[in-house]
C-alpha positions in Angstrom: 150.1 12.8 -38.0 147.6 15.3 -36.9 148.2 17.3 -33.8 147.1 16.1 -30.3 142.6 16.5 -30.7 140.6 15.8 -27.8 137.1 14.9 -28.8 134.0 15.4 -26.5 130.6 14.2 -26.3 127.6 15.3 -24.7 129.3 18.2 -22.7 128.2 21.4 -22.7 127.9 24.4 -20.0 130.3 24.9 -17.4 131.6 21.3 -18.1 132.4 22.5 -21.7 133.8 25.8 -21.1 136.1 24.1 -18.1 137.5 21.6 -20.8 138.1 24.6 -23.7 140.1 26.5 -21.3 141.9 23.5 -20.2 142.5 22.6 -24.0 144.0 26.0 -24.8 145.8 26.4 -22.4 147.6 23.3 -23.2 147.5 23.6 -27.1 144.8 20.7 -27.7 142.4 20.9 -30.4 139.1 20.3 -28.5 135.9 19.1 -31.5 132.6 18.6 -30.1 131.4 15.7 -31.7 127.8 15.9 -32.6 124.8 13.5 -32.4 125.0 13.5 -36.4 128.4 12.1 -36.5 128.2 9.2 -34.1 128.4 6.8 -36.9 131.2 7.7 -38.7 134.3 5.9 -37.4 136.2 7.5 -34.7 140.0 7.5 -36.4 137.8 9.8 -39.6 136.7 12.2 -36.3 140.5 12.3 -35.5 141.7 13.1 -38.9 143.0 9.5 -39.8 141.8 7.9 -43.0 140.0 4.9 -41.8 139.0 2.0 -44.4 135.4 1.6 -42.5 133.0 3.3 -43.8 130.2 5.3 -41.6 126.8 4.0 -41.0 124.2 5.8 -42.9 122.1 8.4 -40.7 122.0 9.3 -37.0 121.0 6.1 -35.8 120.9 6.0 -31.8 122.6 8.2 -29.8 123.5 8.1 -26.3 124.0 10.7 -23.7 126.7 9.6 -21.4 129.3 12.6 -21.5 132.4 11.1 -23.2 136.5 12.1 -24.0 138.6 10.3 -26.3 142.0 11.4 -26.7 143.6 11.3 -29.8 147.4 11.8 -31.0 148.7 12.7 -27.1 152.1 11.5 -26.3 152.8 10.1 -22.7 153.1 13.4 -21.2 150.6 15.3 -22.6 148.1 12.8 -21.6 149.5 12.7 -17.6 149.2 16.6 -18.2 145.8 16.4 -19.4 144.5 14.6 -16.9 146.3 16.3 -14.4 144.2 19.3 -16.0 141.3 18.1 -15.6 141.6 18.0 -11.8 143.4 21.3 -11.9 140.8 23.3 -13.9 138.1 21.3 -12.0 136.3 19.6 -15.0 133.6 17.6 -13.8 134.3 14.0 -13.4 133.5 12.5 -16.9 133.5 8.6 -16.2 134.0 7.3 -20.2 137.4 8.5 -21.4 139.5 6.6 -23.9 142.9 6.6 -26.0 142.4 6.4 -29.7 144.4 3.4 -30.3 145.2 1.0 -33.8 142.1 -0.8 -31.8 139.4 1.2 -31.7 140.4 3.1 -34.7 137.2 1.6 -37.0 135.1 2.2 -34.4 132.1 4.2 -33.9 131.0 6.6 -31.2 128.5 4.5 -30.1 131.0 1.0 -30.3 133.7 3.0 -28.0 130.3 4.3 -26.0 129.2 0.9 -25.0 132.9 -0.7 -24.5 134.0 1.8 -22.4 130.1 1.6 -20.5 131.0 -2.1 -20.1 134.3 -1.8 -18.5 133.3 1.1 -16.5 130.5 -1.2 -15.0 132.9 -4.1 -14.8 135.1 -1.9 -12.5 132.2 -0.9 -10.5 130.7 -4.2 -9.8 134.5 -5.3 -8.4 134.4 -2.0 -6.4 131.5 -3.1 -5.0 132.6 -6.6 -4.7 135.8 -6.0 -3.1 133.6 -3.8 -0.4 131.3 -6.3 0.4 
């Protein structure tokens, strides 16, 4: 299995160079994913062979800064989040766990899953505060 790989979208500046120092000082592999690659499926990003195979071009992109974590055990995931607060990362809404799930999907599939469930839990939120 390949080591523990955060991959990031849409970061860069201070927001990047808070997360690369966060990512080595705790031994993560930190790949910015580019536009170009948003196709492919996101296991392939993470090293895994995946059966899918990517969609042909750039296709459409999004913008929406985005972290999915890949090969972290338990600890190193509390830890990394942990981080994140520590080092003072600004708040990036989508993050996700590469799972067995997700594994075949794109950038832009895990994009607009994780944008429905982050709306999903703002609209309760908002609900509950009504």
């Amino acid at each position: 299995m390949a080591g523990p790989l955060i991959l990031a979208y849409n970061l860069d500046g201070e927001a990047l160079d808070r997360l690369r120092g966060l990512c080595d000082a705790q031994g993560l592999t930190l790949r910015v994913v580019s536009p170009w690659e948003y196709g492919a499926p996101v296991g392939a990003l993470a090293g895994i062979p995946v059966a899918r195979q990517p969609e042909n071009g750039p296709g459409v992109g999004f913008g929406d800064p985005m972290l999915l974590m890949c090969h972290l055990l338990s600890p190193q995931l509390d830890a990394f989040l942990q981080g994140m607060r520590d080092h003072k990362v600004p708040r990036i809404a989508l993050k996700a766990i590469l799972t067995p799930h997700n594994v075949t999907w794109t950038s832009r599939q895990l994009r607009d899953e994780l944008a429905r469930e982050h709306e999903a839990v703002q609209q309760g939120r908002k609900r509950e505060h009504a």
